[in-house]
C-alpha positions as CSV (number, residue, x, y, z in Angstrom):
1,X,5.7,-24.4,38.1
2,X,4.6,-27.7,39.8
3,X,4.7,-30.9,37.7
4,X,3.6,-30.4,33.7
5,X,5.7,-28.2,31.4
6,X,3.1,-26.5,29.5
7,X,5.1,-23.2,27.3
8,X,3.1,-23.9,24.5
9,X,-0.1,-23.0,26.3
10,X,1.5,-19.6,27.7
11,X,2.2,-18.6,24.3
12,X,-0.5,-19.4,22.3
13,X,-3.0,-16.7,21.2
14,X,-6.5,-15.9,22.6
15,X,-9.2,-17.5,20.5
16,X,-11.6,-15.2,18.4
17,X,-14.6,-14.1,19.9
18,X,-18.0,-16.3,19.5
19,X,-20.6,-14.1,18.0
20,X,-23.7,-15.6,19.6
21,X,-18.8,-29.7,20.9
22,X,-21.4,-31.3,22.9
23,X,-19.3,-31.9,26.0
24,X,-18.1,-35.3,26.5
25,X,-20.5,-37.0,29.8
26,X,-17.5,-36.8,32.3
27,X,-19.3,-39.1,34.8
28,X,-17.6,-42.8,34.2
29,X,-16.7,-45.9,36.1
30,X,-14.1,-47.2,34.1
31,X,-10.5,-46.8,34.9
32,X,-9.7,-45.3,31.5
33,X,-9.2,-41.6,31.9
34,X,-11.8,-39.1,31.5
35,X,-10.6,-36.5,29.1
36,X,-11.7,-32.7,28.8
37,X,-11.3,-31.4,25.5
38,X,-12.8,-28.1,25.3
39,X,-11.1,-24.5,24.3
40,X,-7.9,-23.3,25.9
41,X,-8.1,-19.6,25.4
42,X,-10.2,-16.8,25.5
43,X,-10.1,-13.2,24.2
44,X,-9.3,-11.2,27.3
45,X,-12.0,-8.8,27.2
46,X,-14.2,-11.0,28.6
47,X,-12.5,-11.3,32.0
48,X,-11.9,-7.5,33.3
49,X,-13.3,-7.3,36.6
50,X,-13.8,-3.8,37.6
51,X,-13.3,-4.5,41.5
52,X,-13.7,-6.7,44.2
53,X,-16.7,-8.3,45.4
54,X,-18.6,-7.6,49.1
55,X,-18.3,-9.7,51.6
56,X,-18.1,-10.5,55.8
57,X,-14.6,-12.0,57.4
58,X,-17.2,-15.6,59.5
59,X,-19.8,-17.3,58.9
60,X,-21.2,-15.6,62.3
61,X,-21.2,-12.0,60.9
62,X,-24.4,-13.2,58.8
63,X,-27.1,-11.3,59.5
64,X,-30.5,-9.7,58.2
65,X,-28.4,-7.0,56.2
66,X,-25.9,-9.6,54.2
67,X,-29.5,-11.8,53.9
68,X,-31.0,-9.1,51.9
69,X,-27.4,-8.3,50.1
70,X,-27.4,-11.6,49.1
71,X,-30.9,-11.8,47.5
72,X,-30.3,-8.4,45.9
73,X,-26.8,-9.2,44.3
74,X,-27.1,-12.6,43.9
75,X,-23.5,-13.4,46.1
76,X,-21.9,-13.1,49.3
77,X,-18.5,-13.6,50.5
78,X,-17.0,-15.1,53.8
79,X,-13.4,-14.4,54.0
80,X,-12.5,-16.7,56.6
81,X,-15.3,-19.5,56.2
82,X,-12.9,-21.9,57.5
83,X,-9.6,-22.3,59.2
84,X,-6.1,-23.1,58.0
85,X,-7.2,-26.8,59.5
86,X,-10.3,-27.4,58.0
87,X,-8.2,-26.3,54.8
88,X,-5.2,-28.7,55.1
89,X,-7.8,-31.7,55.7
90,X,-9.6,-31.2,52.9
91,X,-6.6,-30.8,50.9
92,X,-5.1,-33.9,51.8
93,X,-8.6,-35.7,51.2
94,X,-8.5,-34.2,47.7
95,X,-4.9,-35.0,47.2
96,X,-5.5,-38.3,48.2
97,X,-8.2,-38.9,45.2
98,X,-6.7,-37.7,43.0
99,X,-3.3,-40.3,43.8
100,X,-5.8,-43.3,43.9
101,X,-5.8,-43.5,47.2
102,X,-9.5,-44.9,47.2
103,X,-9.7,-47.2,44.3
104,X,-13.6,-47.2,44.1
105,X,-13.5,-43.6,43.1
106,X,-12.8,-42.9,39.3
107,X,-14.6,-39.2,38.6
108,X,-11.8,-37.7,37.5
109,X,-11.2,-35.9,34.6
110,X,-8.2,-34.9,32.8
111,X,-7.2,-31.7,30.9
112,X,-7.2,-32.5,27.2
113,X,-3.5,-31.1,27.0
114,X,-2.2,-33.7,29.6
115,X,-3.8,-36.7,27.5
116,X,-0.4,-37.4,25.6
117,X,1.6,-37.9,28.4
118,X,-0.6,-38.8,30.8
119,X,0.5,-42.3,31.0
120,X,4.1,-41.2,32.0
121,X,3.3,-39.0,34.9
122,X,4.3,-39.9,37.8
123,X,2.0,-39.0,41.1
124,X,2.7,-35.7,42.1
125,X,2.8,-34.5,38.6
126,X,-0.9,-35.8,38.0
127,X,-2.3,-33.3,40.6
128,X,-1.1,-30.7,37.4
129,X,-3.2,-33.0,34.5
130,X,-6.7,-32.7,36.6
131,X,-9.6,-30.7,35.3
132,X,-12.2,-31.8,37.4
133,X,-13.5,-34.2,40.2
134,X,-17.2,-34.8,41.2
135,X,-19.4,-36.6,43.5
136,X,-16.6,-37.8,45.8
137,X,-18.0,-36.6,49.2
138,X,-19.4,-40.5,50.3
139,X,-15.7,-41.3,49.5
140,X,-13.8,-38.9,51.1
141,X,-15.0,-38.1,54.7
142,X,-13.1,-34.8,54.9
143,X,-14.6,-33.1,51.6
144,X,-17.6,-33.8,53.1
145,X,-17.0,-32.4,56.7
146,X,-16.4,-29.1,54.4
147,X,-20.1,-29.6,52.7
148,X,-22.1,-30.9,55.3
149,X,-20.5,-28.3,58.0
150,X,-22.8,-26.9,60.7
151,X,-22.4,-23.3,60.3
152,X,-22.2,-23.5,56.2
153,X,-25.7,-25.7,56.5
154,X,-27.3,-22.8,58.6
155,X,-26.1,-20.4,56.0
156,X,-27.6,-21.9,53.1
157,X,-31.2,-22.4,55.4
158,X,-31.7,-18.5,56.0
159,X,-30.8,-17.8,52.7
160,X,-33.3,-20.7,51.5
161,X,-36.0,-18.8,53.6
162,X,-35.1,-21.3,56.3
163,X,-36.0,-24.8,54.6
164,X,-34.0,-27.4,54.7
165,X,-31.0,-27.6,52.5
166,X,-30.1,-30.4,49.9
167,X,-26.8,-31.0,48.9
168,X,-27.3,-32.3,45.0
169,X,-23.8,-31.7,43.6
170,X,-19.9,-32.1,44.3
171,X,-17.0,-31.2,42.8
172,X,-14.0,-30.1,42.8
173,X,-12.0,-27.7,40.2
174,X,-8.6,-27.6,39.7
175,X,-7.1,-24.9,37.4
176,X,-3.1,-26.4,37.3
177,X,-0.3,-23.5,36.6
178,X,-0.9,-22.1,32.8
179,X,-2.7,-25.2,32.0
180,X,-5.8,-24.9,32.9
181,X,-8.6,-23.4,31.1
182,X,-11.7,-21.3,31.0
183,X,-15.0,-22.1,32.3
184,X,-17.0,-19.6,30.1
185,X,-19.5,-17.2,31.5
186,X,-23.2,-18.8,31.9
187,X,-25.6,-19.7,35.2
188,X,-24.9,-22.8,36.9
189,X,-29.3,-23.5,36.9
190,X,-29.0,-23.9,32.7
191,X,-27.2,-27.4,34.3
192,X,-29.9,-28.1,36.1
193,X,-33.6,-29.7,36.0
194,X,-35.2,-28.2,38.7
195,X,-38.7,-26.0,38.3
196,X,-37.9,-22.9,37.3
197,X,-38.4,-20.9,40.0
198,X,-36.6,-23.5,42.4
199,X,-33.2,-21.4,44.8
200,X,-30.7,-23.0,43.9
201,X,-27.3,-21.7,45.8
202,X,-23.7,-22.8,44.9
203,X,-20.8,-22.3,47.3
204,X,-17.1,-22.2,46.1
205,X,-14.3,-22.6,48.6
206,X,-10.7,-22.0,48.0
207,X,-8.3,-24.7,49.3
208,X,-5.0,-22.3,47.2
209,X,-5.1,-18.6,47.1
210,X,-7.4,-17.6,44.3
211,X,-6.7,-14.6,42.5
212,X,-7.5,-12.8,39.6
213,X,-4.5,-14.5,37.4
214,X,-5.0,-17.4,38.5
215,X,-8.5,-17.7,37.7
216,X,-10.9,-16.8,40.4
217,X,-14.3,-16.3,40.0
218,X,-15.9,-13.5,38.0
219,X,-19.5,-12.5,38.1
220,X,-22.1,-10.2,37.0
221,X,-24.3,-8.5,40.5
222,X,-27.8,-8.4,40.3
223,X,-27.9,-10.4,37.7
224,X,-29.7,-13.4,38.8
225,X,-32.9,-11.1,38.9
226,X,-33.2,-11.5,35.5
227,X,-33.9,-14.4,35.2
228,X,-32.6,-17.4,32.9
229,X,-30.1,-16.3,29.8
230,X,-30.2,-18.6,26.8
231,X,-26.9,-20.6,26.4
232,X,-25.3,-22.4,23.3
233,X,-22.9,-24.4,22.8
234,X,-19.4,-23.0,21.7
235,X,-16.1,-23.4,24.0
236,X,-18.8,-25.0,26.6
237,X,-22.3,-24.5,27.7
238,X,-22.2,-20.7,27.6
239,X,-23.6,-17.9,27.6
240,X,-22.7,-15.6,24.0
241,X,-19.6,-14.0,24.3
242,X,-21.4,-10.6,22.9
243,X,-23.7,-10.5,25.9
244,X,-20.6,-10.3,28.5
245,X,-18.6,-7.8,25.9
246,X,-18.6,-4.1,27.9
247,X,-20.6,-5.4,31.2
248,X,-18.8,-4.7,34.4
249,X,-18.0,-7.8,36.3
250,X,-16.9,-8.0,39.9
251,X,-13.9,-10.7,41.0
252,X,-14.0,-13.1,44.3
253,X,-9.8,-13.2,45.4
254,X,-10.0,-15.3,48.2
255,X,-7.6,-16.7,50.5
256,X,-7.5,-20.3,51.4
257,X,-10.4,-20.9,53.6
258,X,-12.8,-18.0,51.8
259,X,-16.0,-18.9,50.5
260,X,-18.5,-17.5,48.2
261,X,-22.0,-18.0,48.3
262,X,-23.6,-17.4,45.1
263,X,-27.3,-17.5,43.0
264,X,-27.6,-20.7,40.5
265,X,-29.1,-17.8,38.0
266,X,-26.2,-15.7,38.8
267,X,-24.0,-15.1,35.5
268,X,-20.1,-16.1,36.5
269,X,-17.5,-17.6,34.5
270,X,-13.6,-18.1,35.2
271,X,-10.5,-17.5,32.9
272,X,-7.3,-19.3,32.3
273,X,-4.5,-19.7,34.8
274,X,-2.3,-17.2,33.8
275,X,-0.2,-17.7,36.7
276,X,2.3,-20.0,37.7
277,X,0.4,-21.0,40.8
278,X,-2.2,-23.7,41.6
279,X,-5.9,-23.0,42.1
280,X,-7.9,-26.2,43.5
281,X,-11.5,-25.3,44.6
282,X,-14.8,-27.1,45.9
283,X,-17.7,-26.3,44.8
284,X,-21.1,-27.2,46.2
285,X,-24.7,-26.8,45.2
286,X,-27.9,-26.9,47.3
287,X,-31.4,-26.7,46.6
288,X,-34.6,-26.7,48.9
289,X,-34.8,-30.4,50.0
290,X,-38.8,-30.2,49.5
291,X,-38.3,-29.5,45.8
292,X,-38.0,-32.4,43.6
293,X,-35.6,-32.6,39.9
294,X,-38.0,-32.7,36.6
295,X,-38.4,-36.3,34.6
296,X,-36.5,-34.6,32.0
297,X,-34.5,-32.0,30.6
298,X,-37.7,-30.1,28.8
299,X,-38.2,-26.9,31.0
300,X,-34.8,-26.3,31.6
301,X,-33.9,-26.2,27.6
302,X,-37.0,-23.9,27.0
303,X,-35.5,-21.5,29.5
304,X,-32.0,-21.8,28.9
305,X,-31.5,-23.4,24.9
306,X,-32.1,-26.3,23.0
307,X,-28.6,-27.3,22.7
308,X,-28.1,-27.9,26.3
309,X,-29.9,-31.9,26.4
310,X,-26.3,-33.7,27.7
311,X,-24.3,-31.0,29.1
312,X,-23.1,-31.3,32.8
313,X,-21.9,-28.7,34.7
C-alpha cells in the first residue's frame, strides 16, 4: 500500500441502504486544506457490473457506426486514447500539483479520513490523502495538452453534431488504496446549469489501471435517453439508492491511456477502492461552445431536485 495506513477503513462495514449533508463548496483560495467529508462505504449491491463496456482500441477507429453507438448508449470507449507518453506527462503534471509545485494553485481537496494526520505527512504520502483536484489546466500545461488534444477535440465535435466544443470543467479524481470512497450513482448534468436540452459530454481518462476493485467507472446504457432523474442529497448528490437496486450496470476497466466518452444525462457512479492499488483519473466535460450557462440554478433543480442549490460536482 503507498503512503496512508488505512485498516480501519478495510474493515469497516458497508453502510445501510438509503431508501429514496449539503456538500461542503470545495472551490477555495486559501491554503487551509479543503476537506471531503462524505460517506465511506456502500452496500455492495449497488456496484455489480454485469460486463464490460463497448469500445474501439484509437481515437482514429471513430466512425459513423461508434457515432450512432454513442448517441444510442450514451458512452464509448477508446482503449488506447493516448500513449504511455502522453500518460507519464500528465502524471508528473498531476504529481507535481498535488506536491505544491505551483504555489498559485490551491483546489485540492482532502479525504475526510486523512484530516487528522494530514499535517504530518510527508510529500509522497499526500498523493494517498487527495480526493479531488479541479480547474488546474491554466496551471499545468500538460493536463491541459491531454484536454485540449487535437484528435480528443474532433471527437467531442462529431459527437456534438460538429459544433464547436467548450471545455467548462477540470478535474482530477484520485481514489488512494482502500481509502478512497464512493462517488454515488447520479448524472453529471444535475451539476450543471445549462438548458435542458443542451449535450453535454464528459471524458474520463485513466493515468493508473482502473479496474473494477479499484473503482472504475460503472454505468447504466441507454440511459441518458430518459432523460433527467431526480437526485437528493444522502452520501452525496445522488441518485436513490432503490432506483439502481437490481438494474444491470456495465463497467469501463481501462488501462492507462483509455478513455471513456460518456452522456452528462448518463447514470454512472463509482465504488470504493477495494484494492491496494492507486486509481488517479481526469475527467473533462464539454458542452456546445454556442450554448450559454443559466443565471441561476432554477431549471436545473426543477429537473433534477430541490436539494441540489450548492452542490458541485
Amino acid at each position: 500500500m503507498h503512503g496512508i495506513s488505512t485498516q480501519e477503513f478495510a474493515t469497516m462495514s458497508p453502510v445501510a441502504l438509503i431508501p429514496c449533508p449539503l456538500l461542503p463548496n470545495f472551490m477555495s483560495t486559501s491554503a487551509a486544506p479543503i476537506i471531503d467529508h462524505g460517506s465511506d462505504m456502500h452496500a455492495p449491491e449497488l456496484y455489480q457490473p454485469s460486463g464490460v463496456g463497448y469500445g474501439v482500441e484509437h481515437f482514429e477507429d471513430i466512425g459513423p457506426e461508434q457515432i450512432e453507438f454513442f448517441n444510442e448508449q450514451g458512452y464509448l470507449i477508446v482503449r488506447q486514447a493516448f500513449n504511455p507518453e502522453e500518460v507519464k506527462q500528465a502524471l508528473q503534471g498531476l504529481v507535481d500539483l498535488i506536491m505544491g509545485k505551483v504555489p498559485d494553485f490551491t483546489n485540492i481537496m482532502f479525504e475526510a479520513k486523512a484530516q487528522a494526520i494530514l499535517p504530518t505527512l510527508g510529500l509522497e504520502a499526500r498523493q494517498d490523502a487527495v480526493r479531488k483536484l479541479m480547474f488546474f489546466v491554466e496551471y499545468e500545461t500538460r493536463l491541459k495538452a491531454i484536454s485540449h488534444h487535437p484528435k480528443l477535440i474532433k471527437a467531442i465535435t462529431t459527437m456534438l453534431g460538429n459544433r464547436a466544443p467548450h471545455m467548462f470543467q477540470d478535474m482530477a479524481l484520485v481514489k488512494p488504496p482502500r481509502l478512497g470512497r464512493e462517488k454515488p450513482w447520479h448524472q453529471d448534468n444535475a451539476y450543471f446549469n445549462y438548458p435542458q436540452g443542451t449535450p453535454v459530454i464528459g471524458t474520463w481518462t485513466a493515468l493508473d489501471e482502473a479496474t473494477i476493485e479499484n473503482g472504475c467507472m460503472q454505468f447504466m446504457p441507454g440511459q441518458h435517453k430518459q432523460g433527467p432523474q431526480i437526485h437528493f442529497q444522502r452520501r452525496d448528490w445522488q441518485i436513490c439508492d432503490t432506483n439502481i437496486l437490481g438494474q444491470k450496470s456495465v463497467a469501463a476497466p481501462l488501462k492507462p491511456g483509455g478513455m471513456l466518452f460518456f452522456s452528462g444525462l448518463l447514470p454512472h457512479g463509482t465504488p470504493h477502492n477495494s484494492s491496494e492499488k492507486r486509481r488517479r483519473a481526469l475527467q473533462f466535460h464539454y458542452a456546445p461552445a454556442d450554448v450559454s450557462t443559466l443565471p441561476d440554478n432554477d431549471e436545473r433543480l426543477k429537473h433534477f431536485g430541490s436539494e441540489g442549490k450548492d452542490v458541485t460536482c
